[in-house]
N, C-alpha and C positions, 0 to 999 in steps of 0.2 A: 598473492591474489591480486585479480586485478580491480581498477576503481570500482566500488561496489556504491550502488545507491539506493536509496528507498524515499518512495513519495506515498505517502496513506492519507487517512482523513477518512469521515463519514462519505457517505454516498452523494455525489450532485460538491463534492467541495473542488472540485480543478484538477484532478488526480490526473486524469489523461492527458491533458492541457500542457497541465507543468513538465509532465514525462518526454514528452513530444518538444515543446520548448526547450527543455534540458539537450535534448538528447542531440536538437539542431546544432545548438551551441559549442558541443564537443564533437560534432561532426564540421562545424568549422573549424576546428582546431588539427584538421585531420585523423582524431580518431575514429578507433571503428569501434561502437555501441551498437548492443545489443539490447533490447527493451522487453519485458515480460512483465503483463498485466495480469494479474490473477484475477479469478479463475479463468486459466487460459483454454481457447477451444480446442486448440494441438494435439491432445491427450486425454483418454481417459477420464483422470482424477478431476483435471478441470471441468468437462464437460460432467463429469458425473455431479460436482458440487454446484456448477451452477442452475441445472435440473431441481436440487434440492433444493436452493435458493429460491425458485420461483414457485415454490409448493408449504403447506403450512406446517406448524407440528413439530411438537418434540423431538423425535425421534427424526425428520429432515432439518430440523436445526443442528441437530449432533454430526448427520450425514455431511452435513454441506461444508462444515467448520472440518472433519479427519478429511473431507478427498480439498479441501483446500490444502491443507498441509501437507498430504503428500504432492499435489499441485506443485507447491513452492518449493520444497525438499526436492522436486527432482529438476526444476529449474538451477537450481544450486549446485546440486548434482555438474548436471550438463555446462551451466554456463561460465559459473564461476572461475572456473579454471581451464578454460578453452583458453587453448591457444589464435584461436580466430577471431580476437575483441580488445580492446584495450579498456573501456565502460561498459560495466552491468548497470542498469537500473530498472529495480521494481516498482509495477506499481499496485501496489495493496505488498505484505508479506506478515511477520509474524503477529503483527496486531487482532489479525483473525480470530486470536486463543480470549480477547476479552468478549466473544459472542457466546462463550461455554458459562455454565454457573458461574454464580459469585465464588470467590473462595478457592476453588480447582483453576479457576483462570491466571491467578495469581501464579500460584507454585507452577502451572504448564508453562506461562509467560517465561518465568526465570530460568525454567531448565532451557526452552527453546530458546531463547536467549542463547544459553551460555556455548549451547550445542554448534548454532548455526551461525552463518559470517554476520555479523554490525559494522557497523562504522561511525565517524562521527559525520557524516551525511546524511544522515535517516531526518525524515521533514515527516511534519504532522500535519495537514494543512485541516486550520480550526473554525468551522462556521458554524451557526447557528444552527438548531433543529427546523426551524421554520424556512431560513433559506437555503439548508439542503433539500427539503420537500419543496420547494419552488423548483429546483434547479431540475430535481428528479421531474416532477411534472410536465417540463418544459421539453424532455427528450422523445415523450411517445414511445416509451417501450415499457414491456410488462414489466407489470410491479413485484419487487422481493420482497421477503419474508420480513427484511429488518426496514422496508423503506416505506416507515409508518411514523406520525409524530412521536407516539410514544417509545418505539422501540428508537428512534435518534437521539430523542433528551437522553434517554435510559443509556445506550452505547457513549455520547459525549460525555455523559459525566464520568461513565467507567473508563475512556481511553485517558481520564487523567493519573488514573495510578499505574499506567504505562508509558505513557510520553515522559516522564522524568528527566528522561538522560535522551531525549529527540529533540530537534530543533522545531518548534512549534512558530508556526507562519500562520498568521492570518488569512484564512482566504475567501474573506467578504473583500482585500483591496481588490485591484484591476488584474489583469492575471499579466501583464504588462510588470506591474509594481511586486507581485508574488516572484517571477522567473529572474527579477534583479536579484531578489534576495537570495533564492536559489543556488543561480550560479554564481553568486559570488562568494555566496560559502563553500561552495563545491570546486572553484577554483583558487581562491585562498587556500583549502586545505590540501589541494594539487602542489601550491608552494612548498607549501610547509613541510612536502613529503620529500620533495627534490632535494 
């Protein structure tokens, strides 16, 4: 498989930033990356989850979280193993599963997990609930389902029985100071593979 990455984090944490910064970086290097941010507009699933995303309710909470997953699954699908990329990197991917109940998120978490590609590249980038909702505010675009104070404290504190085995980055620093951290463990671990 080829370099595979993942960049997540709450909503408004640098997620596209770092992706975009990464992706320059091994495009100096001469490779050719590919980048998919979920929910992507390309397709179906994504457009279908992010529809759900911007509407209230149970039953578009459930909606938004399965056509995300199939979203990502067929990104994985397609890209992972193309012969036309040397880096994959996502931005959002299986962390999706902790917006599902308590309890089912957990055992979905691990089986998606074990099904789909990881690496030791996966980043969590970690902010606050108050300055994701700064950051979110700051964009001008409509507001999601989960992009409330409450549902941010509520998700930060459940991505910690997920980020365990992820490389968790702060990203209240500068995004300057987050992309060092970045790539230097995404090229370290380029070493270590050679």
């Amino acid at each position: 498989m080829k370099k595979f990455i993942v960049i997540d984090g709450l909503d408004g944490s640098g997620k596209d930033t770092q992706v975009r910064l990464l992706a320059e970086a091994y495009e100096r290097q001469g490779r050719k990356v590919t980048v998919r941010s979920h929910p992507c507009n390309d397709n179906k699933y994504g457009r279908k989850s992010k529809q759900a995303l911007l509407k209230e309710g149970k039953w578009n909470h459930i909606k938004a979280t399965l056509y995300f997953g199939m979203d990502a699954i067929r990104s994985v699908q397609m890209y992972c193993h193309s012969r036309d990329t040397d880096v994959v990197i996502f931005s959002r991917y299986i962390l999706a599963v902790m917006y599902l109940p308590n309890g089912i998120n957990t055992l979905i978490y691990k089986i998606v997990a074990f099904i789909l590609p990881t690496s030791d590249c996966m980043f969590f980038l970690d902010v606050t609930p108050e300055e994701s909702l700064r950051r979110i505010g700051s964009r001008h675009e409509q507001t999601e389902m989960f992009e409330n104070i409450d549902s941010l404290r509520e998700n930060r504190a459940r991505s910690r029985k997920f980020t365990y085995n992820w490389n968790v980055v702060s990203g209240e620093d500068s995004p300057e100071v987050i992309s060092e951290k970045i790539v230097n463990k995404c090229f370290e671990s380029d070493r270590m593979l050679s």
